[in-house]
N, C-alpha and C positions, 0 to 999 in steps of 0.2 A: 237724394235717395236715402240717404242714412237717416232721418227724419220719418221716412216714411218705414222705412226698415222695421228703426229701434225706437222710436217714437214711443210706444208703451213704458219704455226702460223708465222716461224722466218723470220727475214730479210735475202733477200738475201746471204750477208756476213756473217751470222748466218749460215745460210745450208751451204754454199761452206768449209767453217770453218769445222765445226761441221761434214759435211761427208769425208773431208780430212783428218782428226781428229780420226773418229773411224773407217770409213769405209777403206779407204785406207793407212791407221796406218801411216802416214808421223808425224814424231812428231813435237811440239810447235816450237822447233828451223825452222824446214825447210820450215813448212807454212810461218812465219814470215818472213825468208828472203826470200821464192817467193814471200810473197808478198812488202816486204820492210817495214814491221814493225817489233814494239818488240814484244820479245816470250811473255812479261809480256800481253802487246796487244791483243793476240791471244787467250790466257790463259783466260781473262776477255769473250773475246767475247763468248769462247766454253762455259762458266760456266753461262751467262747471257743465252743463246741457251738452256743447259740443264735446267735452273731451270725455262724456256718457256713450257718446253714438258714437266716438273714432273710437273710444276702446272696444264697444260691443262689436262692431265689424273686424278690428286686429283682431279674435279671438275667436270670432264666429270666421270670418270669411264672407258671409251671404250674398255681400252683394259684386263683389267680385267673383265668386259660383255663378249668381243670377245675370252675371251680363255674359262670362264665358257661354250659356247656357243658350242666352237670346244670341248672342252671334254661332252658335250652331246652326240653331233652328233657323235663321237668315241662312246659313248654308246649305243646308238641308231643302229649304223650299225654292232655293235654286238650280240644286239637281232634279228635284222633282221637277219643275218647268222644264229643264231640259230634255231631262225624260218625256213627257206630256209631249213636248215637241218631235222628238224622233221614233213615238210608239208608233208601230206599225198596225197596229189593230185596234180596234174602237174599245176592247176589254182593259186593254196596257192604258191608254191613254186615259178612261174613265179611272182606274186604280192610282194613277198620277195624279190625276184633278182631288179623289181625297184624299191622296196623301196629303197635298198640298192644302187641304182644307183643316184638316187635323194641325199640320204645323203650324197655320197659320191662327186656328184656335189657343192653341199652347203658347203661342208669342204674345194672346192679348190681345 
């Protein structure tokens, strides 16, 4: 998640590194000879990139907000189903279904 966050934060060679690195598991060695440097090289770079995206979050917060935020809305769309379940008229229970439609837009 922090890649996806603060992903912008890194240089170029940062992100290309950094997503060959976790995203597409090529290890130290084989980044480094695609690219014609040392693993040592590579190694520096991913670690200079991760301590880019642990600092931008210690200072932002984002994505500890953004996950407090999706387990609301996971609660949220569980009172509403409950709701939806014990409305007694076809108005209550239509007004549950889009709540429920809305949270479940805002989750993604």
């Amino acid at each position: 998640m922090l890649f996806d966050f603060f992903g912008d934060l890194l240089t170029e060679k940062q992100r290309e590194y950094f997503d060959l690195y976790h995203n597409e598991d090529l290890s130290l060695s084989e980044i480094a000879e695609n690219n014609k440097i040392t693993r040592q090289g590579v190694r520096d770079i991913i670690v200079r990139a991760e301590a880019t995206l642990r600092e931008a979050e210690t200072k932002t917060g984002i994505i500890k907000k953004f996950s407090e935020l999706q387990s609301d809305i996971d609660t949220a769309i569980k009172y509403a189903n409950q709701l939806a379940a014990v409305s007694d008229t076809s108005e209550s229970a239509a007004l549950a279904e889009k709540l429920i439609a809305v949270l479940d837009k805002m989750k993604g």
